[in-house]
N, C-alpha and C positions, 0 to 999 in steps of 0.2 A: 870455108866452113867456119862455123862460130864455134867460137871453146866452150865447153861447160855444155852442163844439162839442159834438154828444152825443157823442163818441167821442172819444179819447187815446190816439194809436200811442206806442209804445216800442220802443226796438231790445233786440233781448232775445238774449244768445249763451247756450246751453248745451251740456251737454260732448256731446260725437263719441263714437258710440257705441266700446266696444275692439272693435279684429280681431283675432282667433285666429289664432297661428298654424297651418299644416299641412304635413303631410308631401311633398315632392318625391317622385318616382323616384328608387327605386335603384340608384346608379350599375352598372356591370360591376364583375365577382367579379376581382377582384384576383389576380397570377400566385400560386402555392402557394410556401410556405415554403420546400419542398424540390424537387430537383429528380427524386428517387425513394423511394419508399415512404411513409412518412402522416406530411403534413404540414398545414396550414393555411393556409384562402386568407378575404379579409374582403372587405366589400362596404361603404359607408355611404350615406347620406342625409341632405339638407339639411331642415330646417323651413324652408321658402320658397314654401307655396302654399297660402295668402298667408303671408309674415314675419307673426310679430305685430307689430302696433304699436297705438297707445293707449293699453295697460295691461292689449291683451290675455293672454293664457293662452301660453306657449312649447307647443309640439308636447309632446303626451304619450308614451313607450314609447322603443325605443332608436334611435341613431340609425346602431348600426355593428350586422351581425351575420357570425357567423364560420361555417364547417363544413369539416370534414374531405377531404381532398384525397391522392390518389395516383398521379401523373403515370405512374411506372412502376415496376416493380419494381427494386429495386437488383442485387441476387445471388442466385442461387440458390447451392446448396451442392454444392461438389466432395469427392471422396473424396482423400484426406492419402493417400503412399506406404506401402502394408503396413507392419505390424513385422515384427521378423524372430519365425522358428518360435519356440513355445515347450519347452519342454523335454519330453519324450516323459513322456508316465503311467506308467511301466513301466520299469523296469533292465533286464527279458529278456522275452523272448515279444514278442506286439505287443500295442501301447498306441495311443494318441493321443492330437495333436500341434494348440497351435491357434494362431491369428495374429490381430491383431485391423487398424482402423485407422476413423479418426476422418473426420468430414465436416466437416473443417476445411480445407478449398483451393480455395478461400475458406469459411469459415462460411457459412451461409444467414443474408439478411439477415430481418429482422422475418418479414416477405411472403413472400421468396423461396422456393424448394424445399430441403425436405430431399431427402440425396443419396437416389438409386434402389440399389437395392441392401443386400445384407448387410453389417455393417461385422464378421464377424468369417469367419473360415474352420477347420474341423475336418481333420484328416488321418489316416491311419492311420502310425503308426512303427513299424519293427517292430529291434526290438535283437536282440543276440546270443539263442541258443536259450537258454533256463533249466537251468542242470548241476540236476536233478533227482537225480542219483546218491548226495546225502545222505540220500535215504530209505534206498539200497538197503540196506545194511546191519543200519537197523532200520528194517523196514516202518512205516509210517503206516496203525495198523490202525483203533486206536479213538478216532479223531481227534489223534493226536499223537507225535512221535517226538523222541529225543535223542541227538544225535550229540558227547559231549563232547570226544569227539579234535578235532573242526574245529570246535567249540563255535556246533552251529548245532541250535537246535531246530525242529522241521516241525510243521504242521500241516493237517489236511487236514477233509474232510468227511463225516463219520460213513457207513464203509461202502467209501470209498476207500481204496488204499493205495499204496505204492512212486510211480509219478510222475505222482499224480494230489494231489499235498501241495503247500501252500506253506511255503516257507524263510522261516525269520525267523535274522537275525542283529542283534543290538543294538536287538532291540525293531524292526525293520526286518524288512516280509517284504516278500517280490522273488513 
């Protein structure tokens, strides 16, 4: 028989296996940027479940994420005080006459409304009667007449005459 122990303990350390980190809950969505119209609100997360430790791996992907937020709308948009008339189409007979006006009182914000309504207005104006009486002398027969005493030349449309013409004066017909 052989002397001594068949067997020999040793104390033996080897390494601890790594922990992975992992992902926590996400916290609550954060108040928004703004207090109206499109802002941004973010949210994050810890890697704590478990922490890495050993030599494990840190958490994979993001750990903050954001998205788009609009508590309320800012302004809608008001109509700006008329301008004043504009100047009549026409020196005689009737014409018309227009006015406009902007959706600036206050502008509409990003979100808010454009104003309701037309922003411009048409009118009828009607000016003195048109002295037509420079046909009378030389009718407007075949489309055209000359008056060189008051130095106004007429014109009208093939077929009309006397105060169915229009006056031109300096290249200007009324």
């Amino acid at each position: 028989m052989c002397l001594g122990n068949m067997t020999d303990n040793k104390v033996c350390e080897l390494y601890l296996c790594p922990i992975h980190g992992g992902w926590g809950q996400w916290q609550e969505w954060g108040s928004c940027s703004v207090t109206c119209d499109m802002g941004m609100k973010s949210r994050s997360r810890d890697c704590s479940n478990p922490p890495p430790s050993r030599f494990g791996d840190h958490c994979f992907g993001h750990n903050q994420e954001s998205q788009l937020c609009m508590p309320k709308i800012c302004s809608n948009g008001g109509w700006s005080a008329w301008e004043t008339w504009g100047s009549c189409s026409v020196t005689c007979g009737s014409g018309i006459k227009s006015r406009f006006r902007a959706c600036a009182n206050p502008k509409p914000s990003p979100y808010g409304q454009y104003c309701e309504g037309d922003n411009s207005e048409i009118d009828i104006c009607s000016h003195i009667t048109c002295d037509l009486s420079h046909c009378q002398p030389n009718p407007c027969v075949h489309g055209s007449c000359i008056d060189l005493r008051n130095d106004f030349l007429s014109t009208c449309d093939q077929g009309f005459e006397g105060r169915n013409c229009n006056i031109c004066k300096d290249k200007t017909c009324f």
